[in-house]
C-alpha positions in Angstrom: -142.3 -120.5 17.4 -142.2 -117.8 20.0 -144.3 -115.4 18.1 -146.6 -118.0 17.2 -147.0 -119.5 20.9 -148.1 -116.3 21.8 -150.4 -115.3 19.0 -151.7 -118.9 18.5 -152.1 -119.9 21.9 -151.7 -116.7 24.0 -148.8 -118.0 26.1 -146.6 -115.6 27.2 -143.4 -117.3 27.5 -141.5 -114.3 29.6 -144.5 -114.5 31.7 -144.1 -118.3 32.2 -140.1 -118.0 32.6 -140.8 -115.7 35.1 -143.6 -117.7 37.1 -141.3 -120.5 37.1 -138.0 -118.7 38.3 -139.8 -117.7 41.2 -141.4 -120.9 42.2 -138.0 -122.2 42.4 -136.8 -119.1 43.8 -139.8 -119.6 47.0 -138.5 -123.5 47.3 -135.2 -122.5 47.8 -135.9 -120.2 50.5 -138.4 -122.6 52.1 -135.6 -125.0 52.2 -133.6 -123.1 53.8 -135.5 -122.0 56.2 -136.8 -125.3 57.4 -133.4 -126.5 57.5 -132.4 -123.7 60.0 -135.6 -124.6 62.0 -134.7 -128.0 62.0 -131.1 -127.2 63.2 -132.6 -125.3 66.1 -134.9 -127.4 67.4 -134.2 -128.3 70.9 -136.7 -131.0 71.9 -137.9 -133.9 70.9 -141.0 -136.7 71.1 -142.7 -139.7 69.6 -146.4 -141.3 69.1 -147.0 -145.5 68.8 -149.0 -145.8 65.8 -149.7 -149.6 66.3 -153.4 -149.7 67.7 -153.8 -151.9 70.3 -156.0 -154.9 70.6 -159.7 -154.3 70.9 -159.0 -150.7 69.5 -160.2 -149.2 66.0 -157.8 -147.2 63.6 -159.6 -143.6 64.0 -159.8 -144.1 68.1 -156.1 -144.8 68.6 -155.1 -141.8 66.1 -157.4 -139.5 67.7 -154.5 -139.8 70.5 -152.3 -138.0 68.1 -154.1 -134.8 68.8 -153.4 -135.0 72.6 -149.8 -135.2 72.3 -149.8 -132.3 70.3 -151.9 -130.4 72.7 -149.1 -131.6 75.3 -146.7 -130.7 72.9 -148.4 -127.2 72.2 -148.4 -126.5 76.2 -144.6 -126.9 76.4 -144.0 -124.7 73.2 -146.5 -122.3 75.0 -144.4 -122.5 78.6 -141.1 -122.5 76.7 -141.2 -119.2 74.6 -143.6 -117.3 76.4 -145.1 -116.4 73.7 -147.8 -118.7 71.8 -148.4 -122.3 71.2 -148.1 -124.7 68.4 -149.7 -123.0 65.0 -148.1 -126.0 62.5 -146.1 -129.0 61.5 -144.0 -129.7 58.6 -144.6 -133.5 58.3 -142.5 -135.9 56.2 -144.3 -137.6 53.7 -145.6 -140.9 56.1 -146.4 -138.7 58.7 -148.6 -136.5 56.4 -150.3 -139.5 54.9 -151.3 -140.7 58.2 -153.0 -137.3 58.6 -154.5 -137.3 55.6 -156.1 -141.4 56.2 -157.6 -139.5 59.2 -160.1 -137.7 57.4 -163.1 -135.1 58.0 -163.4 -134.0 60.6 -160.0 -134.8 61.7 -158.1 -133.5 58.8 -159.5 -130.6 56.8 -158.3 -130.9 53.1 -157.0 -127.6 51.2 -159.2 -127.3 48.8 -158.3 -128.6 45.3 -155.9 -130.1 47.6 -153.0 -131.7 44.8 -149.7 -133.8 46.0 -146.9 -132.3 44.4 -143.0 -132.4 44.7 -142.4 -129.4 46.8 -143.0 -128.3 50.2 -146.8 -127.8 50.1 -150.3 -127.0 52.3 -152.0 -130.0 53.2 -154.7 -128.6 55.2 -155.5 -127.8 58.9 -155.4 -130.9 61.4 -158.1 -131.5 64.7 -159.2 -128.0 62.7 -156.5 -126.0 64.6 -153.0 -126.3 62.9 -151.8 -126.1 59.8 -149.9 -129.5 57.9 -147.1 -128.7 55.1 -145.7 -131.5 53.7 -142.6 -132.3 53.3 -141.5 -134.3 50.2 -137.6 -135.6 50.5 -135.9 -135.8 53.8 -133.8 -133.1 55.1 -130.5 -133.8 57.0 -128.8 -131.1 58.8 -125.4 -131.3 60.7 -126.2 -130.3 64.2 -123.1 -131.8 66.1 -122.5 -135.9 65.9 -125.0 -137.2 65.1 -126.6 -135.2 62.3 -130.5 -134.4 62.5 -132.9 -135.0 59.5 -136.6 -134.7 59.2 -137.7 -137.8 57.8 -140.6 -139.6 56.3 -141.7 -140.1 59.6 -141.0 -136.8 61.3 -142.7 -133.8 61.7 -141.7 -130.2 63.0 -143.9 -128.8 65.2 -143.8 -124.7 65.2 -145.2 -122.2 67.7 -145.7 -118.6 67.1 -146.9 -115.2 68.5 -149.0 -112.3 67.8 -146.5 -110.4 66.4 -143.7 -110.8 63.8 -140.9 -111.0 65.9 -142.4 -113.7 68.0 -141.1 -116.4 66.1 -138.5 -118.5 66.0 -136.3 -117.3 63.1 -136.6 -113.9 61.8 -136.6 -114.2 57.7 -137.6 -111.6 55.0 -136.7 -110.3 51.8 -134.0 -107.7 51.5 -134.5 -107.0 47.5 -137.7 -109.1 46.2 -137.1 -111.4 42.8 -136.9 -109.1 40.0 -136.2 -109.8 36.7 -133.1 -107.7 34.7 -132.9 -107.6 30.8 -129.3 -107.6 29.6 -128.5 -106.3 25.5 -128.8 -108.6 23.0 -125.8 -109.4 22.3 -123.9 -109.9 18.4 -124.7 -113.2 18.8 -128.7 -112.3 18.5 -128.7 -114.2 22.3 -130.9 -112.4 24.6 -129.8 -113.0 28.2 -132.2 -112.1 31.5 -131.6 -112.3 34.8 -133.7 -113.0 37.7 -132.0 -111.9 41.3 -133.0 -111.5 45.2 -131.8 -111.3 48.2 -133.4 -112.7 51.2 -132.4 -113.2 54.8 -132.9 -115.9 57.2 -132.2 -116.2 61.0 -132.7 -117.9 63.8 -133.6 -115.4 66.5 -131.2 -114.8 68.6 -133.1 -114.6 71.9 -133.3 -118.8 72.0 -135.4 -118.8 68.7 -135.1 -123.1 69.5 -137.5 -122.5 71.9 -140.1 -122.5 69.5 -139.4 -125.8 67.6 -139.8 -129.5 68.7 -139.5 -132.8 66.3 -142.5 -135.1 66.8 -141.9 -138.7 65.4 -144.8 -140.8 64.2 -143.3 -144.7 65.2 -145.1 -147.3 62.3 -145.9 -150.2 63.2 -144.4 -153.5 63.4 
């Protein structure tokens, strides 16, 4: 079945293994990463989606991009550094973005909804939307933090690499080690890395702040 999925059909199963290791492999780390963000974030705020009377839908949400300007300015007076560049929405917040619309909210292109922390596309055509499929808690103290469906996590960033808020890289990258076939005719392969993934140690929370979308009634 191998030989003949490959000579049939030209799919390369190693190849395949392999793409798929390492798409887990990049979900992992951007778990973990957005769980240390989330742990370090140090401030917080909230938008009223409920559109008052007299008021249309596109109108009121336009608002949404003026509390992120705000928002942007304090990142901006905080680190020093740079202002907002993205947000990592949960799942409600990132459909409200997306029922926005051009020009509001610029698709990706091919733009497909899938089970992992993914690009959405760039919002008020200045800042970058991932979304965010399954809540994240984090123990930060008493109460715990988590990003919910509702939430997003606003991130500002520098010119340069170390002005950012958690200092991350890979120390080996993902590669694939063939062990012997063993008496048992079982072939065995391995697939390690090594990564790293910090939050910087001069205040690195400075550059984080949690922005809740409140539904309405």
């Amino acid at each position: 079945a191998y030989w003949m999925m490959q000579r049939e059909h030209g799919i390369d199963l190693d190849s395949f293994q392999m793409t798929q290791a390492r798409n887990y492999l990049a979900y992992d780390q951007d778990l973990r990463n957005l769980r240390k963000m989330i742990l370090a974030a140090e401030t917080r705020s909230s938008f009223d989606l409920a559109v008052p009377n007299g008021q249309y839908f596109k109108e009121h949400y336009e608002l949404i991009n003026k509390a992120l300007l705000e928002i942007s300015q304090q990142l901006l007076e905080s680190t020093k550094v740079g202002g907002l560049v993205g947000l990592f929405a949960g799942t409600s917040a990132s459909a409200v973005f997306k029922a926005m619309g051009a020009p509001l909210m610029e698709m990706a292109p091919n733009y497909k909804q899938v089970n992992r922390i993914h690009y959405v596309g760039k919002l008020f055509g200045q800042w970058a939307v991932y979304e965010v499929p399954n809540a994240i808690t984090v123990i930060k103290g008493d109460p715990t933090t988590t990003l919910g469906a509702w939430d997003c996590l606003c991130y500002a960033r520098g010119e340069s690499h170390v002005e950012a808020g958690v200092v991350v890289g890979p120390a080996v990258p993902a590669t694939m080690y063939s062990h012997a076939t063993s008496k048992g005719l079982v072939d065995r392969k391995t697939l390690w890395e090594l990564s790293y993934c910090d939050i910087h140690p001069h205040d690195g929370g400075r550059y984080y702040h949690i922005f809740t979308l409140n539904p309405a009634a």
